[in-house]
N, C-alpha and C positions, 0 to 999 in steps of 0.2 A: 084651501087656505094654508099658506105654508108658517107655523107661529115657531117663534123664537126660542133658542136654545136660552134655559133659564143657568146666567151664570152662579154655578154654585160655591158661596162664598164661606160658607161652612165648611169645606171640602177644600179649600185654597187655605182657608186658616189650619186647618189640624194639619197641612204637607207643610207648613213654615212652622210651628209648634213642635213637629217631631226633629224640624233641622235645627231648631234651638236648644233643643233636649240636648240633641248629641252634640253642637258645639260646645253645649252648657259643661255636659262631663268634662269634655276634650280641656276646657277651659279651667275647672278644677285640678285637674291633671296636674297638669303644666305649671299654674300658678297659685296652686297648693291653698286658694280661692275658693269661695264660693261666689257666683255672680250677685253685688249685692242692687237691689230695688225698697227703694224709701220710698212711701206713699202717706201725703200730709194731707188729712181730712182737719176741716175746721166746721163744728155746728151739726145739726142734724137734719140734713137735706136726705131725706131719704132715697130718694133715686141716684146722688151722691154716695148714699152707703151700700148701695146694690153694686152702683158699678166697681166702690172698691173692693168690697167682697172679692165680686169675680177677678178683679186682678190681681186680687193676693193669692186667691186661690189655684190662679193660672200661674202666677211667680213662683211658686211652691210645687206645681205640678215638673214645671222646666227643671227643675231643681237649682233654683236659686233661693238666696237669704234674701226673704220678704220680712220687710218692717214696716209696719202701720203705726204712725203717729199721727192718734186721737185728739184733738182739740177741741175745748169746748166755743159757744157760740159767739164768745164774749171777747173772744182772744184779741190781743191789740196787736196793732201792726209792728211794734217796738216786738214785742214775744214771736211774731209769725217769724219775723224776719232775721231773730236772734237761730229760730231754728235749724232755719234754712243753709245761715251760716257755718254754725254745726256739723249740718250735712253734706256743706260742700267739702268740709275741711276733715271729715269722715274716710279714711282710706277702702273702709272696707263697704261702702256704697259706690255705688258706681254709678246708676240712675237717680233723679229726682223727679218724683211727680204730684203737681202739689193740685189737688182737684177743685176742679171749676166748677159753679161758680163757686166764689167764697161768698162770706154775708155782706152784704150790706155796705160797711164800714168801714171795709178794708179795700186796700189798693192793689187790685190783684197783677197789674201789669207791674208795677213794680217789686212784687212778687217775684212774679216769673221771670223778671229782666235779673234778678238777684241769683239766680241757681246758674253756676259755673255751666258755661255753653258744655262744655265735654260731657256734664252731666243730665244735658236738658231729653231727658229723652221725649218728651212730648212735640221737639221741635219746635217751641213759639222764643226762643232769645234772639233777637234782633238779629246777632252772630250768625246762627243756623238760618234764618229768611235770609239772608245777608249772600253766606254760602250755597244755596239753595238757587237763590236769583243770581249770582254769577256762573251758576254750571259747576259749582264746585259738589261735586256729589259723592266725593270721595273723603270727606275730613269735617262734613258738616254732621248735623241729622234730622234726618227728615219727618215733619210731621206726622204722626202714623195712621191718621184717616185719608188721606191723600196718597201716602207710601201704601197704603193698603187699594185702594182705588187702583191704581197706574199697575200693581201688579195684577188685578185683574182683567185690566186693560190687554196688556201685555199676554195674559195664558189666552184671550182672543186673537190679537193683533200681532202677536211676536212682539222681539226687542226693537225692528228699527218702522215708525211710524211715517218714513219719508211719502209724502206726495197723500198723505190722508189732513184731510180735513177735523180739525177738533174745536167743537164749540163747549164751554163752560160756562152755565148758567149759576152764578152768583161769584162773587168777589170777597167773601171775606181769609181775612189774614190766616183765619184756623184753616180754612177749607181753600176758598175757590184761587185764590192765588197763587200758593203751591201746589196745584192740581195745572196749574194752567205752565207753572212752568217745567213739571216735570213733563207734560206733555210734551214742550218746548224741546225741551232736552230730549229728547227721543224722534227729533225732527217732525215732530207735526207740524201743520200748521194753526197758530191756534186765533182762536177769537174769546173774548173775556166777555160775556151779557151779562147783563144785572136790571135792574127792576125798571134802572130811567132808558133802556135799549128801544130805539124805535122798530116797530115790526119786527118784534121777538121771533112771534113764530118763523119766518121767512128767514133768520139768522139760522134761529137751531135748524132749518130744513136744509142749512148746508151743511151741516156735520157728514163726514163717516164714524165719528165718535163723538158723541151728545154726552155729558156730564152733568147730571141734574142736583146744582143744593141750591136751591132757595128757601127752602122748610114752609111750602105750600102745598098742601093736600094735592097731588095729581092735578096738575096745573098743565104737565106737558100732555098733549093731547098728541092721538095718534097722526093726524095732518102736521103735527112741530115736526114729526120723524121720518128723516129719508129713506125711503126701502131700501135694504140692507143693512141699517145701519147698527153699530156698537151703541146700549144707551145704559149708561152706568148712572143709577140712583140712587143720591145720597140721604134722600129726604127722611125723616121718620118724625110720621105724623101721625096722632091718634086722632081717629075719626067716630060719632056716635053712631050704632046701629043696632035702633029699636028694635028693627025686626026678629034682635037676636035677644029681644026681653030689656026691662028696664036697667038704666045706666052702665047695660054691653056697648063695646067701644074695640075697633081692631087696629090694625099698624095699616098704615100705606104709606108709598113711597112719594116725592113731585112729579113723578110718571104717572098718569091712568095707567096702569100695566096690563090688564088686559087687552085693552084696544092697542095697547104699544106693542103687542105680542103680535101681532098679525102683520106689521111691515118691517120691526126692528127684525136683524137676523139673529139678535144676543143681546139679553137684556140682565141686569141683576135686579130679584126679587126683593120686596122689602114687607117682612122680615129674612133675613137669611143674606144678603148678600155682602153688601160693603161691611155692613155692620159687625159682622163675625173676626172681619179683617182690623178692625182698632187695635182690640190687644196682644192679637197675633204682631200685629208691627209692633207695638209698645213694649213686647219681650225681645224682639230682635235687635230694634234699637238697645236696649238695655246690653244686652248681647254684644251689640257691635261696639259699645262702649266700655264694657268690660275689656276684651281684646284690644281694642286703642290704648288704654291705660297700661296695659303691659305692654306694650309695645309690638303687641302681634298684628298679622292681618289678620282681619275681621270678614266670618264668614258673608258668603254673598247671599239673599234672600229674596 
């Protein structure tokens, strides 16, 4: 039984982290800068406050100037959005990343439609999908869970994807859309599945590169996948496993991954794969926004 190389996405992030390091210096250099990253938490979502932890701590690590603007839970959309403005009108930011969800109360799309496109490094202002879906990949920026996906696509597949098959399982605007069209753009041929898809599995059994987000527990099952195929897993789902003592619980991806191992020729793991790639793209975008602003090219990543 021949089982699938596990694409390692831990190991693709730390090779784009050490290019942002050295563009980050190169970038101080020259524009006597530091790269600057604003990151807006509002309330106390804790899994909210892990992930910005780690981003600030990986902003810091690049060596750029990380700011964390702490809001409480109560904050009104007049204050969110006084901030934001702020920040866009901020010379020495360059990024803005204002963390999802917000509470309740607030309007988070008109949030995020409010941070200057140049600055969006998360990818989601209308402008950036806008550039994105016409092939503009040069002057937009790309969402960094999808920009992280396509380049692990890519250290499998290489840069030109002509005459391969790509199916994408799920449609939304964060994830499955920009995944589908960066495919596009690299000449796949693509297909978009989502939940109303008749005879799912018989779709994904056309891929040479299967794309999994719907955020269902190991949904695709080893018969979804065609032998040899690329099966990139966005899913991260916590699953309970008594067997491992009361209220233990582990990660899995929308792949069965073991049973995918046995006919995919390359799969990413979950935890470890895509996952690792989020902030690695979210410091590169930052990066590549820095370098736009001063009017440089912006390294490739």
């Amino acid at each position: 039984m021949v089982l699938a190389t596990a694409i390692d996405g831990k190991k693709a992030a730390a090779s784009v982290i050490e290019a942002v390091k050295v563009a980050a210096s190169e970038f101080e250099r020259q524009a006597g800068v530091k790269t600057g990253l604003a990151v807006v938490i509002v309330g106390d979502d804790p899994a909210s406050h892990t992930y910005v932890g780690a981003k600030g701590r990986m902003a810091k690590e690049c060596g750029f100037n990380s700011i964390q603007n702490t809001l409480p839970a109560e904050t009104t959309q007049d204050e969110l959005a006084r901030l934001v403005a702020s920040l866009n009108e901020d010379a020495s930011v360059h990024g803005i990343l204002v963390q999802l969800p917000l509470p309740k109360h607030l309007d988070a799309d008109a949030i995020i439609q409010s941070i200057r496109p140049e600055k969006d490094v998360d990818g989601l202002h209308v402008v950036n999908a806008g550039k994105l879906a016409t092939g503009d990949l040069s002057t937009g920026l790309i969402s960094c869970t999808p920009a992280g996906a396509m380049l692990l696509v890519r250290s499998v597949r290489g840069e030109d994807l002509s005459g391969l098959n790509a199916v994408v399982i799920g449609r939304s605007n964060l994830f499955g859309k920009p995944m589908a069209q960066l495919l596009l753009n690299a000449n796949a041929t693509v297909t978009t599945a989502h939940s109303r898809t008749k005879d799912l599995a018989s779709v994904a059994r056309g891929a040479d590169i299967l794309v999994a987000a719907v955020g269902r527990a190991e949904m695709v099952k080893a018969d979804w996948i065609k032998p040899g195929a690329t099966v990139i897993d966005v899913g991260i789902n916590r699953i309970a496993t008594p067997e491992r003592g009361e209220g233990k619980s582990r990660l899995v991806g929308d792949v069965a991954y073991e049973e995918a191992c046995a006919v995919a020729s390359a799969i990413t793991p979950v935890p470890g794969g895509v996952g690792p790639m989020t902030i690695a793209m979210l410091m590169a975008n930052t990066t590549i926004a820095a370098y736009r602003k001063a009017g440089s090219t912006p390294p490739r990543f």
